[in-house]
C-alpha positions as CSV (number, residue, x, y, z in Angstrom):
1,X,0.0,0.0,0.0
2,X,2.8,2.3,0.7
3,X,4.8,2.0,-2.1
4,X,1.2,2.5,-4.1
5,X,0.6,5.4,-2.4
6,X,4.0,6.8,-3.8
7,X,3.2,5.7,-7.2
8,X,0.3,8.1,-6.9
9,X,2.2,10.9,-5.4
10,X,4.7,11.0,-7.8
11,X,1.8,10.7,-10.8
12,X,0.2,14.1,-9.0
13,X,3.3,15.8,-9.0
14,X,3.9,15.1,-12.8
15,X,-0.3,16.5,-13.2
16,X,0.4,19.3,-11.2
17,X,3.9,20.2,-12.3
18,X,4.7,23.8,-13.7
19,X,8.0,25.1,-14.7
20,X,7.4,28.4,-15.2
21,X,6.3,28.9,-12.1
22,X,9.4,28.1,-10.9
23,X,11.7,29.3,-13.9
24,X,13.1,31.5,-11.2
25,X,14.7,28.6,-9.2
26,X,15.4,26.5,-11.9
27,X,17.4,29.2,-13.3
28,X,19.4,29.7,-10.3
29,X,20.5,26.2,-10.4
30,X,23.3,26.7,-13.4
31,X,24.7,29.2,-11.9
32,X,25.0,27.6,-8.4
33,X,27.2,25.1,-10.4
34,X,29.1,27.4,-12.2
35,X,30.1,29.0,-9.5
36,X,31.1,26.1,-7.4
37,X,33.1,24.7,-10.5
38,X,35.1,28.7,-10.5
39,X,36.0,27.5,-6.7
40,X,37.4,24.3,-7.4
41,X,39.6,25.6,-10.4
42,X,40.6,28.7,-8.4
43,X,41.5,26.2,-5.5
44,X,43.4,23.3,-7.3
45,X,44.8,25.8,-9.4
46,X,46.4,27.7,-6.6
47,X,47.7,24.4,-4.6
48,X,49.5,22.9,-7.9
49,X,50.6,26.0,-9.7
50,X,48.9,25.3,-12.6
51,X,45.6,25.6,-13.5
52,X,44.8,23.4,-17.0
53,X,45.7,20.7,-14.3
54,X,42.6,22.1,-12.0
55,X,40.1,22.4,-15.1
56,X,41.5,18.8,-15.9
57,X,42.9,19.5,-19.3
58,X,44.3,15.6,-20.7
59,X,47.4,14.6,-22.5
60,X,45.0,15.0,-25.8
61,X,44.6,19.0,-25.6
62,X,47.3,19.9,-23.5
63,X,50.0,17.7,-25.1
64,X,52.5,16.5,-23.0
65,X,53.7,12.8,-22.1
66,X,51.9,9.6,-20.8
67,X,53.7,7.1,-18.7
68,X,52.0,3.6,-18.5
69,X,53.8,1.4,-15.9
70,X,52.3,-2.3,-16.0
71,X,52.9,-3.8,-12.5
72,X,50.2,-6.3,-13.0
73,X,48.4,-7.2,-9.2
74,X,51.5,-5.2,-7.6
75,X,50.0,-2.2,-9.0
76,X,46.5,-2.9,-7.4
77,X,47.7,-4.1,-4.1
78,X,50.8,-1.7,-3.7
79,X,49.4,1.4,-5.7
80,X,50.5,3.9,-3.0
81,X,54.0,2.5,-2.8
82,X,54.5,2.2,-5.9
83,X,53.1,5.8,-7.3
84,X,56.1,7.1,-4.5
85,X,58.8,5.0,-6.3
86,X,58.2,6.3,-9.5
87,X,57.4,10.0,-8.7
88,X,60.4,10.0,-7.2
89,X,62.4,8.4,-10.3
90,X,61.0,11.1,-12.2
91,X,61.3,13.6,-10.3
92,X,65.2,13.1,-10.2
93,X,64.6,14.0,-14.0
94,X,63.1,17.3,-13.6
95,X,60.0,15.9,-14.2
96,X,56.3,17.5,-12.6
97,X,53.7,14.7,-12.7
98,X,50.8,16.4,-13.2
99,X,48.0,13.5,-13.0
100,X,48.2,9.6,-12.0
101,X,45.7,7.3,-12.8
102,X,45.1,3.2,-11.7
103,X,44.0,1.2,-14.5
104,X,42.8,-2.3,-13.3
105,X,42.4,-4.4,-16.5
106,X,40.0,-7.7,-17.2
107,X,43.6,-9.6,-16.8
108,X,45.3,-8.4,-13.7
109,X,48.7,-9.1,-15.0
110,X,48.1,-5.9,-17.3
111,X,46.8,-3.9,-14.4
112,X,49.4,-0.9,-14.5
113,X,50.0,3.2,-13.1
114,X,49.6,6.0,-15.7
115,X,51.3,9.2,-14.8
116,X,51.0,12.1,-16.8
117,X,53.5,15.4,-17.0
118,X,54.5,18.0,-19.6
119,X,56.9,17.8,-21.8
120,X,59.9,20.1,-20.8
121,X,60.7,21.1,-24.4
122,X,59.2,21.7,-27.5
123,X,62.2,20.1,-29.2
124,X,60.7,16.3,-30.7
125,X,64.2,14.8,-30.4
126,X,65.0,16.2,-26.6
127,X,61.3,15.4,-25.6
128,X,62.4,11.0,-27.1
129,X,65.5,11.4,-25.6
130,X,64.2,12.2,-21.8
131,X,61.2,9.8,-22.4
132,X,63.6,7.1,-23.6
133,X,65.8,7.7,-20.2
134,X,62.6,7.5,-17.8
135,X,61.5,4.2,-19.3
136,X,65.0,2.3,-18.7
137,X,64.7,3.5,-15.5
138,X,61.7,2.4,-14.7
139,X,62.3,-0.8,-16.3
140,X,66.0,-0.8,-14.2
141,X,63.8,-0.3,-10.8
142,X,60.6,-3.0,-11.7
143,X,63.3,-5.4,-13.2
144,X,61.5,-8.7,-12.5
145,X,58.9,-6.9,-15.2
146,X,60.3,-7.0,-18.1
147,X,59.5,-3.8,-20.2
148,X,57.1,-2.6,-17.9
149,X,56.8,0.7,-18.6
150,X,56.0,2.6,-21.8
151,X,55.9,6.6,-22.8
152,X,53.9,8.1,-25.0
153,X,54.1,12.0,-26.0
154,X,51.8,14.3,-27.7
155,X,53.5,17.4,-28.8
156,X,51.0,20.4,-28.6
157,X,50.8,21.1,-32.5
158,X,48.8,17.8,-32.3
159,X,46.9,18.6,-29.3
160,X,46.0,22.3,-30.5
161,X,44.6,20.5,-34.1
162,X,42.8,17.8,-31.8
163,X,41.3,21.0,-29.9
164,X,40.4,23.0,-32.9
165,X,38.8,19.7,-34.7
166,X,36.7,18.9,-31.8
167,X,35.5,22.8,-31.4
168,X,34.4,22.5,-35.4
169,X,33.1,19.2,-34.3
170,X,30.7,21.0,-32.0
171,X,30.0,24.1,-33.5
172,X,28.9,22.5,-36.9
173,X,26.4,19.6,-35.4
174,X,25.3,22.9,-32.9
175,X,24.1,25.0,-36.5
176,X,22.9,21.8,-37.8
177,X,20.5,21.3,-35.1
178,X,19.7,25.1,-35.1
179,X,18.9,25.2,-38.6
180,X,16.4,22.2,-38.2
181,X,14.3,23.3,-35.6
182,X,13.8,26.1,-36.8
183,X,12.3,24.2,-40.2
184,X,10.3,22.6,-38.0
185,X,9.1,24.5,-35.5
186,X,9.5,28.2,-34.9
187,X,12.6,30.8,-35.3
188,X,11.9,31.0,-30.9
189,X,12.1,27.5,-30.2
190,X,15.3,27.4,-32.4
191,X,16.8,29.8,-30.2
192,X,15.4,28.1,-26.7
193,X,16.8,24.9,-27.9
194,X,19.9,26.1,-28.6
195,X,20.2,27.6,-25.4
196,X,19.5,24.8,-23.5
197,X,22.2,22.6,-25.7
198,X,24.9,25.6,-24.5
199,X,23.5,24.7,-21.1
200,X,24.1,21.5,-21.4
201,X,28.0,22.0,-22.2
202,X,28.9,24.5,-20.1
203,X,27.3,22.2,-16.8
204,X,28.5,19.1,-18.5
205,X,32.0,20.9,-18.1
206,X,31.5,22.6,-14.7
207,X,30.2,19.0,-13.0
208,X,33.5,17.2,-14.5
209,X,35.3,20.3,-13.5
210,X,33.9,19.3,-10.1
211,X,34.2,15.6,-10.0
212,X,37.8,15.6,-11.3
213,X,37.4,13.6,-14.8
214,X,40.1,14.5,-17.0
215,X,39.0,16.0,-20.1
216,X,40.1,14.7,-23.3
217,X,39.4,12.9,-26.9
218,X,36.7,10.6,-25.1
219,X,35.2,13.4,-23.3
220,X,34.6,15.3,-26.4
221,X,32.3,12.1,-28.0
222,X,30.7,12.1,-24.6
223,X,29.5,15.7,-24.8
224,X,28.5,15.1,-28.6
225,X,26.4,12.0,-27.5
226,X,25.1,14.2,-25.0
227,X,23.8,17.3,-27.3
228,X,21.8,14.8,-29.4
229,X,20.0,12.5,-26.4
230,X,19.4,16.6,-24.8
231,X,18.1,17.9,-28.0
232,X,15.9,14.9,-28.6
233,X,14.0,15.4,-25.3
234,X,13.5,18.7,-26.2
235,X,12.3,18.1,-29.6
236,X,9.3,15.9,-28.0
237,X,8.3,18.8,-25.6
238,X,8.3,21.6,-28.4
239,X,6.4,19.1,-30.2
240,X,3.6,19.1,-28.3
241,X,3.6,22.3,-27.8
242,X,3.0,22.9,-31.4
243,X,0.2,20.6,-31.4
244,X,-1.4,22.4,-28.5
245,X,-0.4,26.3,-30.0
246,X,-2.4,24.8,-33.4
247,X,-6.0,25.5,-32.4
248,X,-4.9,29.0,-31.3
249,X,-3.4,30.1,-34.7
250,X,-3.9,33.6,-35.1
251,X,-4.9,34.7,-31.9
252,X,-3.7,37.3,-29.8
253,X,-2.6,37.1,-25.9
254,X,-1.7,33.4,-26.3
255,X,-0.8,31.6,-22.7
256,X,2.6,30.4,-23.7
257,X,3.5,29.3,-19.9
258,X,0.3,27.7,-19.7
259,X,0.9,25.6,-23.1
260,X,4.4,25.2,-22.0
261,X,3.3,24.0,-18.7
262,X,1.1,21.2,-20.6
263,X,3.4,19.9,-22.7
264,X,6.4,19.4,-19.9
265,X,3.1,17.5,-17.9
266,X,2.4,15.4,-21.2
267,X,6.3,14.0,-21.3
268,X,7.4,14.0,-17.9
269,X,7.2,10.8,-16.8
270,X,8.4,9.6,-20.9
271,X,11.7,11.8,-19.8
272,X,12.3,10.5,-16.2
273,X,11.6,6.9,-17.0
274,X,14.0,7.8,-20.9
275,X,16.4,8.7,-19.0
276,X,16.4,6.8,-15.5
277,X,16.9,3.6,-17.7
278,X,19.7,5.4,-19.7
279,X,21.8,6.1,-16.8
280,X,21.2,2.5,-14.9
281,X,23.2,1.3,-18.6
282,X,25.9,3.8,-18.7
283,X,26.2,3.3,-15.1
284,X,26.5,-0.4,-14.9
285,X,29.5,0.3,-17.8
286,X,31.4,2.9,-15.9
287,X,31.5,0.8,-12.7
288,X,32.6,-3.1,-14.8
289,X,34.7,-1.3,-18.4
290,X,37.8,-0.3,-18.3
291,X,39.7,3.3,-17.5
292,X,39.1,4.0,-21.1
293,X,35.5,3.3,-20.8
294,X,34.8,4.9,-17.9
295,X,36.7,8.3,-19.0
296,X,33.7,8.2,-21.4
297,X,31.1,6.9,-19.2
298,X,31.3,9.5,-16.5
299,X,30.7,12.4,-18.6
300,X,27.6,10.9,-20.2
301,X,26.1,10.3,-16.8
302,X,27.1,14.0,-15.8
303,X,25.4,15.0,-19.4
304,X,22.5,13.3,-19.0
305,X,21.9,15.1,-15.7
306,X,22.0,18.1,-17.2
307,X,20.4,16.9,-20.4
308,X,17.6,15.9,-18.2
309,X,17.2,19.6,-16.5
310,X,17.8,22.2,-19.1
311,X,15.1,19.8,-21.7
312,X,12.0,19.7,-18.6
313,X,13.3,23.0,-16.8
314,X,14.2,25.4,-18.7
315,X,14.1,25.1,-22.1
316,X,10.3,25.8,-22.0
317,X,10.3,28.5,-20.0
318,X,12.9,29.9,-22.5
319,X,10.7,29.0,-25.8
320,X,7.5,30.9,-23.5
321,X,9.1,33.6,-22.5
322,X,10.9,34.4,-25.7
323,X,7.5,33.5,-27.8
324,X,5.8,36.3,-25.8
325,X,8.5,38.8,-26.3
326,X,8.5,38.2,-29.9
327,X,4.5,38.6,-30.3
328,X,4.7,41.7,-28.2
329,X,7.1,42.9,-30.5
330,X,5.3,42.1,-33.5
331,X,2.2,43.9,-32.2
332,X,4.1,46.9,-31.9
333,X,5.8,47.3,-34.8
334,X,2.8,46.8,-36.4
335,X,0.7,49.7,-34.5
336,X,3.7,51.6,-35.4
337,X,3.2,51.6,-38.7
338,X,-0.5,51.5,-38.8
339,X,-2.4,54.3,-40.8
340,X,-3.1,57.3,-38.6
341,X,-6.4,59.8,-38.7
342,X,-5.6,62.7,-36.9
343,X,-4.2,65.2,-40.3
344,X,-4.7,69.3,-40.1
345,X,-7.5,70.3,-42.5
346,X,-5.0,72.9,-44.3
347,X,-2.7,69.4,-45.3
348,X,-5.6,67.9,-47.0
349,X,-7.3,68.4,-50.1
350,X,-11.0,67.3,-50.5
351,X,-12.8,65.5,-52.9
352,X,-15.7,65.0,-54.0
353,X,-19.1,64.4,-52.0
354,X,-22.5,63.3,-53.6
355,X,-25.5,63.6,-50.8
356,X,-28.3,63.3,-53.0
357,X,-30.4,61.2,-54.8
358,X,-28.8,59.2,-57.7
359,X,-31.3,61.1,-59.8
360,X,-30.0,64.7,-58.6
361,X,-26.7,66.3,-60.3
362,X,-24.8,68.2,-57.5
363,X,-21.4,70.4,-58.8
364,X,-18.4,69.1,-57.1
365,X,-17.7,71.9,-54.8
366,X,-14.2,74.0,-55.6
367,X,-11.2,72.0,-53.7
368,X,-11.1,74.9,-50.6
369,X,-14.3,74.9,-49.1
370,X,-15.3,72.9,-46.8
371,X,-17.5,69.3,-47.2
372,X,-20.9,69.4,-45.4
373,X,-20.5,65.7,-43.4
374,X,-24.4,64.7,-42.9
375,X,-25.2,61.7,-41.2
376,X,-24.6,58.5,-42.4
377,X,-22.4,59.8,-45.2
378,X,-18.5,59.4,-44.9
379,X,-16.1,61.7,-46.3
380,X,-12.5,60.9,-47.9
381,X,-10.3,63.0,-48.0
382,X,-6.6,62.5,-49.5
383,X,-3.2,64.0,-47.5
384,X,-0.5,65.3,-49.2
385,X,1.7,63.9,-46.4
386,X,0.2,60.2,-46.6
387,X,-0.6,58.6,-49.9
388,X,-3.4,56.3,-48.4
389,X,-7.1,57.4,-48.0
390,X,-7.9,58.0,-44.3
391,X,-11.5,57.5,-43.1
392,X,-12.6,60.7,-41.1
């Protein structure tokens, strides 16, 4: 019985449920995150001296060096010991380690330690000829593993081409998904859409700001996977709010919060349950895949998060708020340039009047005097100022 009665609850609270009532609070929420993510950088940043290690920048976008030591169940059972031993080999070799990372593997004899740190030159052949050096003494110190350990550098030409790729990446399928809502639907719910997808990448990148995941090549596929799942809930909603705006077509003073409202009621529990059954997958594959896996599983979990919030929360609000603004605007413009009554007598010219009977032949009267009005007959009369006839 209890577990019916908050069945029924939470079906009440998706019949009752209003966003833009709350739009307020909803809106706060971002910002709350942003602001704790500023913290975090501003903090980590301060501790290690450099802050692309508090933001999390990886080896991809950075460039730099990666140092894979394969210890096998030593590196599991030891890890502590073992991260000292070789942070202090490489720090004999003017080396900063920058980020270290366990990777337990499906075989545990291919469990190993990765350590990341920049490269100290620019030079190719210097940044081989130090990377060769750490590795034979690495190997030198773990000598009952043979070849256990294993550099690999990414010089920041690379890195700064794998950045600018990944930017294009996103601003292109961005325009794309711009350009087809607004074929859809309307030029406003183009522009609340897309401000929701910006939503979701700048929280995507403040909560892994926040939760430490190191952003690189596998991030960037999760936030791409992420703007199409995001834009897709959001697609459904604006959907039915174009089925519920059709009976009102042409009418003035249209309740866009109210249709808003009724469309985010119509889908909620399709969005919970969409993405509830999403996350239990990605979830169940961060915590059993690998450290290559879950660098990409993390981010999507994080994304659909704030997928989940900008489509329900406040990308509605956004398409009602904006959709009133823009009608209000119309309405305006087109008062402004309405045809106006009120012209002086001397910036007129008159014409013609016929009061009597078809029968009866009256004289135009001379262009200066003055038109009797009688009632029931209207009078025309043509401004020098305004080409269009004006009804006095």
């Amino acid at each position: 019985m209890k577990n019916t009665g908050n069945i029924k609850g939470f079906r009440n609270l998706c019949a009752n449920f209003s966003v833009n009532k709350h739009a307020k609070w909803f809106g706060m929420v971002p910002f709350a995150i942003i602001i704790i993510a500023v913290i975090v950088i501003i903090a980590v940043g301060a501790t290690s001296g450099s802050y692309t290690d508090a933001v999390g920048i990886g080896i991809d976008f950075e460039g730099g060096t990666l140092l894979t030591v394969t210890l096998g169940k030593d590196a599991i059972d030891n890890y502590d010991k073992n991260v000292k031993i070789v942070e202090d080999a490489l720090r004999e070799e003017g080396v900063v380690i920058s980020y270290v990372q366990q990777q337990r593997a499906e075989n545990i004899d291919d469990s190993a330690i990765t350590f990341r740190y920049k490269n100290i030159s620019n030079n190719d052949t210097e940044v081989m000829e130090l990377n060769k050096k750490i590795e034979n003494k690495i190997n030198s110190i773990y000598e009952h593993i043979e070849d256990n350990a294993r550099a690999e550098s990414v010089s920041p030409t690379a890195a700064a081409d794998l950045l600018s790729k990944a930017g294009i990446a996103l601003a292109v399928s961005v325009v794309l998904i711009l350009i087809y809502i607004i074929i859809r639907f309307t030029l406003m719910s183009g522009f609340a859409a897309i401000i929701a997808l910006i939503h979701d990448v700048v929280i995507m990148f403040a909560l892994t700001v926040i939760c430490r995941v190191q952003i690189n090549s596998s991030y960037v596929a999760a936030m791409i996977t992420i703007i199409a799942y995001s834009i897709n809930n959001t697609i459904i909603i604006f959907d039915r709010c174009r089925e519920y705006l059709k009976p009102l077509k042409g009418q003035r003073n249209i309740d866009y919060a109210g249709i808003g409202d009724e469309a985010v009621r119509a889908t909620f529990t399709r969005s919970i349950y969409t993405t509830f059954t999403t996350m239990i997958t990605v979830i169940f594959l961060a915590i059993l895949g690998g450290d290559a896996i879950r660098e990409f599983c993390v981010p999507i979990i994080l994304g659909l998060i704030a997928g989940m919030f900008s489509s329900v929360c406040l990308a509605t609000p956004l398409w009602a708020a904006m959709s009133k603004s823009f009608d209000k605007t119309k309405e305006k413009y087109m008062k402004r340039n309405a045809v106006t009554y009120d012209k002086k007598d001397d910036e007129e010219l008159s014409v013609p009047v016929y009061t009597g009977s078809a029968s009866e032949s009256q004289e135009p009267k001379k262009a200066g005097e003055k038109q009797p009005k009688e009632k029931g007959k209207v009078v025309y009369k043509y401004s020098k100022k305004n080409t269009t006839f004006k009804k006095k």
